[in-house]
C-alpha positions in Angstrom: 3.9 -13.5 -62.1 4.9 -9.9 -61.7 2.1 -7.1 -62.3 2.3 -4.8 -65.1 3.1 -0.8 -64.2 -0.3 -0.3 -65.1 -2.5 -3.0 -63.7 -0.4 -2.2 -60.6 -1.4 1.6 -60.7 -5.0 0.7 -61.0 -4.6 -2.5 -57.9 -3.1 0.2 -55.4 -6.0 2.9 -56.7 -9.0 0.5 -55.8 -7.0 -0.8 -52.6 -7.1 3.1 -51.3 -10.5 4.0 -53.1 -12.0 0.3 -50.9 -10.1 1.8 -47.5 -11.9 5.2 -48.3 -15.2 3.6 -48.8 -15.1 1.4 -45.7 -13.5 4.4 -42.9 -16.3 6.8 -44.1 -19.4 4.5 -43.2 -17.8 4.7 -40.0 -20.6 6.9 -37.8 -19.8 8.8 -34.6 -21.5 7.4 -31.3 -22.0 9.9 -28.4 -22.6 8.3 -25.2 -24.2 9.4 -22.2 -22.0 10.8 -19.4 -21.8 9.4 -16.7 -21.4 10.7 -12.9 -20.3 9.3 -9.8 -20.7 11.6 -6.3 -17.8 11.7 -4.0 -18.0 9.1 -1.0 -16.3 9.4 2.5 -13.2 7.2 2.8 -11.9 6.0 6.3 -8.8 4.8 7.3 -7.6 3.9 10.9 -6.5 1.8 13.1 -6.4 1.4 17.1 -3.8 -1.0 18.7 -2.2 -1.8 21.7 0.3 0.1 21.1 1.1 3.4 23.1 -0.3 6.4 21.1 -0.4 8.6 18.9 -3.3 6.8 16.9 -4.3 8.7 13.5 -7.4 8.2 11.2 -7.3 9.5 7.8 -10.6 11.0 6.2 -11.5 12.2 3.1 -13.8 11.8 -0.2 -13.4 10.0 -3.8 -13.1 13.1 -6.2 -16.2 13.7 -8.0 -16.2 11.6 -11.2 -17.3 12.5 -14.8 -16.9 10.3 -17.8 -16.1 13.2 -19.9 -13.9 14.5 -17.4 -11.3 12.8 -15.1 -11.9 12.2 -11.7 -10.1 14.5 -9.0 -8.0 13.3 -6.7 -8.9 12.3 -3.0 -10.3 15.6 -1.5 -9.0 16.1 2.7 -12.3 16.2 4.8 -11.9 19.5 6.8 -13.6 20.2 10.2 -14.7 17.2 11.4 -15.3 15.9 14.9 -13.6 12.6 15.2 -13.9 10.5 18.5 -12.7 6.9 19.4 -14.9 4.9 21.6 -14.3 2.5 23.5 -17.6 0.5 24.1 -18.5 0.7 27.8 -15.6 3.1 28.9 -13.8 6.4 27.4 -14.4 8.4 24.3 -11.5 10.3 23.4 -11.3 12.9 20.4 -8.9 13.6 17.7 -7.6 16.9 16.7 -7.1 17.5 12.7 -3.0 17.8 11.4 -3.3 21.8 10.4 -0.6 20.9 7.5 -1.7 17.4 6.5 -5.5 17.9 7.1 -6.9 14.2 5.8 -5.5 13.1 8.9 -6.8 13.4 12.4 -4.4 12.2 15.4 -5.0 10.7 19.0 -2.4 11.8 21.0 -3.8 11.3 24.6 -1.3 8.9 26.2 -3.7 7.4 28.9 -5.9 6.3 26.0 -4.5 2.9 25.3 -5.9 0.0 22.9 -7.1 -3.2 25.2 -7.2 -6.8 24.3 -10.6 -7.7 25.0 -12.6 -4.8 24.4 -13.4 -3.2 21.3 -14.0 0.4 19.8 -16.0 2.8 17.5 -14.8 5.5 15.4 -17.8 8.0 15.4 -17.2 10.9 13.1 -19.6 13.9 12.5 -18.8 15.9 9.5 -19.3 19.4 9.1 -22.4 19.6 7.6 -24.0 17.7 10.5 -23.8 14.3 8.7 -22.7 11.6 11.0 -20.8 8.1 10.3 -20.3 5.3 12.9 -17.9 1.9 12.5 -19.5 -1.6 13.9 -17.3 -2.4 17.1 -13.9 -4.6 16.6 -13.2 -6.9 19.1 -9.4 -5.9 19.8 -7.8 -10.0 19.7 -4.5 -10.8 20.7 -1.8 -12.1 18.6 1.1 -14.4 18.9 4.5 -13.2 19.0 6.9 -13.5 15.8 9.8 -16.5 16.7 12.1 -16.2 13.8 12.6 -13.3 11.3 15.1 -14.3 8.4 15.9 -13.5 5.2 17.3 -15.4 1.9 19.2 -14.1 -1.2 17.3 -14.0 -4.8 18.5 -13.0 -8.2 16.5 -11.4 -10.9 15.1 -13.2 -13.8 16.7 -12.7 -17.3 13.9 -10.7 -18.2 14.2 -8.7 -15.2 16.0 -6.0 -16.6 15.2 -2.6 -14.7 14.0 -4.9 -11.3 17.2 -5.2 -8.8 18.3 -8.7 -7.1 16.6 -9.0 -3.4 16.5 -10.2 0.1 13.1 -12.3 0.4 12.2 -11.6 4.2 10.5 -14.7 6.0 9.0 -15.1 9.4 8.2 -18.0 11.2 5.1 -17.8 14.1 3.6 -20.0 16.2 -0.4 -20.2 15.8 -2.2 -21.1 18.7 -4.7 -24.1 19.2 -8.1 -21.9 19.4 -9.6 -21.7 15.9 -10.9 -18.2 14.6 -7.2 -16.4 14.1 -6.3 -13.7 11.2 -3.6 -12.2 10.5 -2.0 -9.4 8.6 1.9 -8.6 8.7 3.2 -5.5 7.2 7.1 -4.5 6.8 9.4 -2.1 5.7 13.0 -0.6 5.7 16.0 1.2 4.8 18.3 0.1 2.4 21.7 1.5 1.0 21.7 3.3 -2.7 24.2 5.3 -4.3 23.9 8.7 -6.7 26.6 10.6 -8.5 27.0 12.8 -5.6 27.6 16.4 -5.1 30.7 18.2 -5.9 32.4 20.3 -2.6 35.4 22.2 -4.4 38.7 20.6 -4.7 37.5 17.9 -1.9 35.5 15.6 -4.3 32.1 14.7 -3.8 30.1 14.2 -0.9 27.0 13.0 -0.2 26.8 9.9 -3.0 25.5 7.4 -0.4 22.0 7.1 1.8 19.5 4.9 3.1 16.0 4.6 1.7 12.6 3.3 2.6 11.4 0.5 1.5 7.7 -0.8 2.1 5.9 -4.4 1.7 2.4 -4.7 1.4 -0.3 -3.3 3.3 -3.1 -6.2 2.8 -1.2 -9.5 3.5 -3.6 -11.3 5.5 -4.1 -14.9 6.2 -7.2 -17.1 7.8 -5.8 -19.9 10.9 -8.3 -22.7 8.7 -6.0 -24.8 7.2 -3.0 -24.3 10.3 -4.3 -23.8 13.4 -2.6 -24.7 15.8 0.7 -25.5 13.7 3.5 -23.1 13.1 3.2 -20.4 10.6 6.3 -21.5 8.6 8.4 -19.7 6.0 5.8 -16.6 5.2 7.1 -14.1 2.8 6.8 -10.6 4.3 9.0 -8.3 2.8 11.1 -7.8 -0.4 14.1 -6.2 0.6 15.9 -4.7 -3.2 19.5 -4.8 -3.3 20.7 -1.9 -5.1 24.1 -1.8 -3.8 26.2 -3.6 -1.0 25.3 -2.9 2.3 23.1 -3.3 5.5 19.2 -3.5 5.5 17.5 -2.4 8.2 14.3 -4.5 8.2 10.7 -4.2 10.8 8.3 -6.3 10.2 4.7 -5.9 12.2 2.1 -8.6 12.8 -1.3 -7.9 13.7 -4.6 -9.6 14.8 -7.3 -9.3 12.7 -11.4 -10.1 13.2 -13.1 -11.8 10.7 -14.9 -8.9 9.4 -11.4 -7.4 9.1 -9.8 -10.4 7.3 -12.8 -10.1 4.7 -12.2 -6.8 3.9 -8.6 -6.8 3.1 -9.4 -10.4 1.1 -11.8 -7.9 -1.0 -8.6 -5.2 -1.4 -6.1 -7.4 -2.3 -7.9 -9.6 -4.9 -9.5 -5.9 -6.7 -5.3 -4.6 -6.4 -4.2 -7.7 -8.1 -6.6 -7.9 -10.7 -5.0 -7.6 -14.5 -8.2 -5.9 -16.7 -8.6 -9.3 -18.4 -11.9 -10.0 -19.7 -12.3 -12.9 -17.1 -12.2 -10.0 -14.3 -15.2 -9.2 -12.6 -15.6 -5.6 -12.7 -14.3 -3.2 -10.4 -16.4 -2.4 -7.2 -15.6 0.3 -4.2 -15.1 -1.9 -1.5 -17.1 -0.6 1.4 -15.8 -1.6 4.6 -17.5 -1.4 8.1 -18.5 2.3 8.5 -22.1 3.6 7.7 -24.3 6.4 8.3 -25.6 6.5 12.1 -29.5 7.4 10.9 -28.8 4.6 7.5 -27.1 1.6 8.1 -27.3 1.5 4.2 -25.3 4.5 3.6 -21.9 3.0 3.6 -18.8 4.6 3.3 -15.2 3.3 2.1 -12.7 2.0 3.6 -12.0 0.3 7.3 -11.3 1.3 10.6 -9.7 -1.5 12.9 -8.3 -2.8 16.1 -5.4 -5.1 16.6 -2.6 -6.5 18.6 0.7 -6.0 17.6 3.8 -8.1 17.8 7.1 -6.5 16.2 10.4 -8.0 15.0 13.7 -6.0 13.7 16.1 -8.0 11.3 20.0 -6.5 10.1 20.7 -7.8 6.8 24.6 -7.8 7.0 24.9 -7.8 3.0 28.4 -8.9 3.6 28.5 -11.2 0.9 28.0 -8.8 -1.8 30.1 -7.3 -4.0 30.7 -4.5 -4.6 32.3 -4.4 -7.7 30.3 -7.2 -9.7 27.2 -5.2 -8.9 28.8 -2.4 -10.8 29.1 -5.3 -14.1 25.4 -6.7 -13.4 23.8 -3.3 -12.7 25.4 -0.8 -14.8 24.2 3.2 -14.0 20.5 1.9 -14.2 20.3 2.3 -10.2 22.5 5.2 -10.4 20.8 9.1 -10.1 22.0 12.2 -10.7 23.2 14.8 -7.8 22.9 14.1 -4.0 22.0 11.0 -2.9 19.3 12.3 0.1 17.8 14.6 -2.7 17.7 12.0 -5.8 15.7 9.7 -3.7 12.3 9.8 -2.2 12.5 10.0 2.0 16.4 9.4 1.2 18.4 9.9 4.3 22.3 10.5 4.9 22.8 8.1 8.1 21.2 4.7 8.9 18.4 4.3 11.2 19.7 4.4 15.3 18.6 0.5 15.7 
């Protein structure tokens, strides 16, 4: 039954009148704010590997909950030395234009299987920081690097097909092995390219970077002694036809170690559901030298390293039905070493 002009004035008058009524109970809460100090955040890594070694300091911007948090703030002036226990301590000068980072240059300083190292660092006002010692293990060398084809999903839309990189390793018979692999490359991507005059265009073609993760670990438990089999290292995305130049790296990892990038990855992956625990720094094996309590972030390590190099012939692409599938979406504007991030005109020497 249809409403009258005039009971219908009076309906959509009480309906905003009731919506009035209800948004103006509505009080304001003011919460506390809240503060969290900067921390001191460590990042480094000794291998054996020649040098240069680097180790990366700085401190969690200040945080307010009425104000955002800064960024990571470089810590300037400190005295950074590598030790290893029961032989040299070598020291680390800060990069003048990048000044988080501090780099190990000595070449007869060399990362030993078997014996493990310190990071000791003493901050400018006095305060000093010490790592627990990692036992530098050795670690088996990668057989097989390989890589397979995928498509993108229907609902992919804006995510490019790939190369899935694999690796295959043999994991030895002693029980107590971790691992951590990390890769990257350069792959070939195309831009509108520059104009030169009545010549054309130049520079429409360049190889970029591509990285895999950084905290892709794994625990010998449930393998050891079998073959590592089939492990996804590396997405390789295929934005036009073309070579990849892949690396991937493996490394040995303690226990301690293996814990703390468990910790990172499951906090990266987490979605903000409400079945997440909350989010916690996750302090890693570096502490105050006076206060073993006074931890700071982040890890300092020591590993082996095997390495393995992989050419992706992308000979069975096309170029022209990447064109149909693809569109412009890939596509940028102007010159192609410029449009992209680290792009660069020529493929890597290997």
């Amino acid at each position: 039954m249809k409403k009258k002009p005039l009971d219908l004035f009076w309906w959509l008058f009480t309906c905003v009148m009731l919506s009035f009524t209800q948004s103006s109970c509505v009080d304001e809460v003011q919460l506390p704010a809240r503060s969290v100090e900067s921390r001191l955040v460590v990042e480094g890594l000794i291998t054996d590997e020649k040098p240069p070694y680097t180790v990366k300091l700085s401190y969690t911007g200040e945080y307010n909950s009425l104000i955002y948090g800064q960024n990571e703030i470089p810590v300037n002036g400190a005295d950074v030395r590598i030790i290893e226990v029961g032989g040299r301590t070598v020291k680390l000068e800060q990069d003048p234009l990048t000044p988080s980072y501090y780099w190990m240059r000595d070449t007869t300083f060399v990362g030993k299987v078997g014996r493990s190292y310190q990071l000791h660092i003493e901050l400018s006002d006095g305060k000093s920081f010490v790592s627990s010692p990692e036992l530098l293990k050795p670690v088996s060398e990668i057989d097989r690097i390989y890589a397979e084809f995928r498509g993108r999903a229907d609902t992919e839309f804006r995510e490019p097909d790939h190369y899935q990189v694999f690796i295959d390793t043999k994991e030895p018979v002693e029980a107590g092995n971790y691992y951590r692999w990390s890769g990257y490359g350069y792959v070939p991507r195309t831009s509108t390219g520059e104009p030169i005059g009545f010549a054309g265009i130049c520079c429409n073609w360049c190889w970029i970077p591509v990285y895999g993760s950084q905290s892709d670990v794994l625990s010998d438990v449930y393998i050891n002694g079998n073959t590592i089999s089939r492990r996804p290292v590396l997405s390789s995305p295929i934005y036009y036809v073309g070579r990849h130049y892949i690396e991937i790296r493996q490394y040995s990892l303690t226990r301690q170690a293996y814990q703390f990038w468990v910790r990172f990855e499951e906090q990266r992956k987490r979605t903000g559901s409400l079945f997440d625990p909350l989010p916690a720094s996750i302090e890693g094996n570096v502490h105050a030298e006076d206060d073993t309590t006074v931890l700071a972030l982040g890890y300092f390590g020591s590993s082996a390293v095997t390495k393995g190099r992989l050419i992706i012939p992308g000979d069975t692409l096309n170029a022209e039905r990447i064109k149909i599938k693809y569109g412009d979406i890939f596509v940028a504007e102007g010159n192609c070493q410029l449009a992209y991030s680290q792009g660069q005109l020529t493929a890597p020497n290997w």
